[in-house]
C-alpha positions as CSV (number, residue, x, y, z in Angstrom):
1,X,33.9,-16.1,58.3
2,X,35.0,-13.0,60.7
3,X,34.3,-9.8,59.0
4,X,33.8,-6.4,59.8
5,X,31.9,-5.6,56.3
6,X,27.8,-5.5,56.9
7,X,25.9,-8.6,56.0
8,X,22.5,-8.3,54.4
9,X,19.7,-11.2,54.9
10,X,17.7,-11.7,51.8
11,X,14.7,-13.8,51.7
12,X,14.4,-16.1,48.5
13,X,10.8,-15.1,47.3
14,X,9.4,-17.2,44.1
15,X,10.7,-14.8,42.1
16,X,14.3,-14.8,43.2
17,X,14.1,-18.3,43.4
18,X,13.8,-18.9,39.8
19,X,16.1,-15.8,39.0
20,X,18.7,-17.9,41.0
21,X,18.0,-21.1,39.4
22,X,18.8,-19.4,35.6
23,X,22.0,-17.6,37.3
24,X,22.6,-21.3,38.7
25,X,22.6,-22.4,34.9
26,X,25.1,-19.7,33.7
27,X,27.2,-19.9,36.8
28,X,27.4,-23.5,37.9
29,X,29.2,-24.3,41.1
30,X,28.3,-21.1,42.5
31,X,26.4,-21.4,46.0
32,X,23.3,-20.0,46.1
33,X,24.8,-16.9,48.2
34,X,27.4,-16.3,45.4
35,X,24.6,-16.0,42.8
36,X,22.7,-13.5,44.9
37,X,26.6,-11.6,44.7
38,X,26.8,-12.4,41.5
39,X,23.7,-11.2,40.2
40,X,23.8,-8.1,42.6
41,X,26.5,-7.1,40.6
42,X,25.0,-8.4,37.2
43,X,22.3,-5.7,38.1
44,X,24.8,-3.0,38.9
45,X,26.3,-3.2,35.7
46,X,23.1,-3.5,33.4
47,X,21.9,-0.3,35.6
48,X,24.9,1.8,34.9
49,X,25.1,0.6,31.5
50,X,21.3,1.8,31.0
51,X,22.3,5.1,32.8
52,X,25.3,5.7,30.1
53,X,22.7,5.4,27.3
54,X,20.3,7.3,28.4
55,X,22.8,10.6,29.6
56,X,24.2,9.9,25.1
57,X,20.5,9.4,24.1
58,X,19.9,13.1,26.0
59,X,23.5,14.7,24.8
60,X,22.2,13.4,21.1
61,X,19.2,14.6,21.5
62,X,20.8,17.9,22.6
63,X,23.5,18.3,20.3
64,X,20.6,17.5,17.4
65,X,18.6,20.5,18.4
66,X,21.3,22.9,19.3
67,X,21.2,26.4,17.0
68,X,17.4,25.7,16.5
69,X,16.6,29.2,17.4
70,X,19.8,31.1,16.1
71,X,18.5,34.1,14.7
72,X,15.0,34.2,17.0
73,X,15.9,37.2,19.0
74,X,17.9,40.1,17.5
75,X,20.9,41.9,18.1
76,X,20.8,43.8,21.6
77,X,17.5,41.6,22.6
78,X,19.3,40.5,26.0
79,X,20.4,43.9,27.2
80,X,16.7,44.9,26.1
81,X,15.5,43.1,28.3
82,X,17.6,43.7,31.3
83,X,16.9,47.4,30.7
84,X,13.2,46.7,31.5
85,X,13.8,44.7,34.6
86,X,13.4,47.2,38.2
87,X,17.0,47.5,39.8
């Protein structure tokens, strides 16, 4: 079919061979060509799923810890400290 998209060649190793045969279980009447798609796309989503929880695993993480060290420096410590530093 005419197209101007790219098209990609994949070579069906072992492994993607028996990665296509399981997809061909859950998605019968796919070609094998549609499987690739469709598991292509499987993989997207399980990636960006796995991105979500990590980035709420960090802002929990974060938002557990935050205020740990309220109170560690006193009042005035910052421009202290800029005093020191050479213009």
């Amino acid at each position: 079919m005419p197209t101007s998209r790219p098209r990609h060649l994949v070579t069906e190793t072992d492994d993607l061979a028996a990665a296509l045969d399981e997809a061909a279980r859950l998605w019968p009447g796919l070609s094998r060509g549609q499987l690739v798609v469709r598991l292509a796309l499987e993989g997207h989503r399980a990636a960006m799923a796995e991105r979500r929880h990590r980035r709420e695993k960090r802002l929990a993480t974060l938002r557990r810890h935050r205020g740990a060290l309220t109170g560690s420096y006193g009042a005035g410590y910052l421009e202290e400290s800029r005093a020191e530093w050479p213009a």
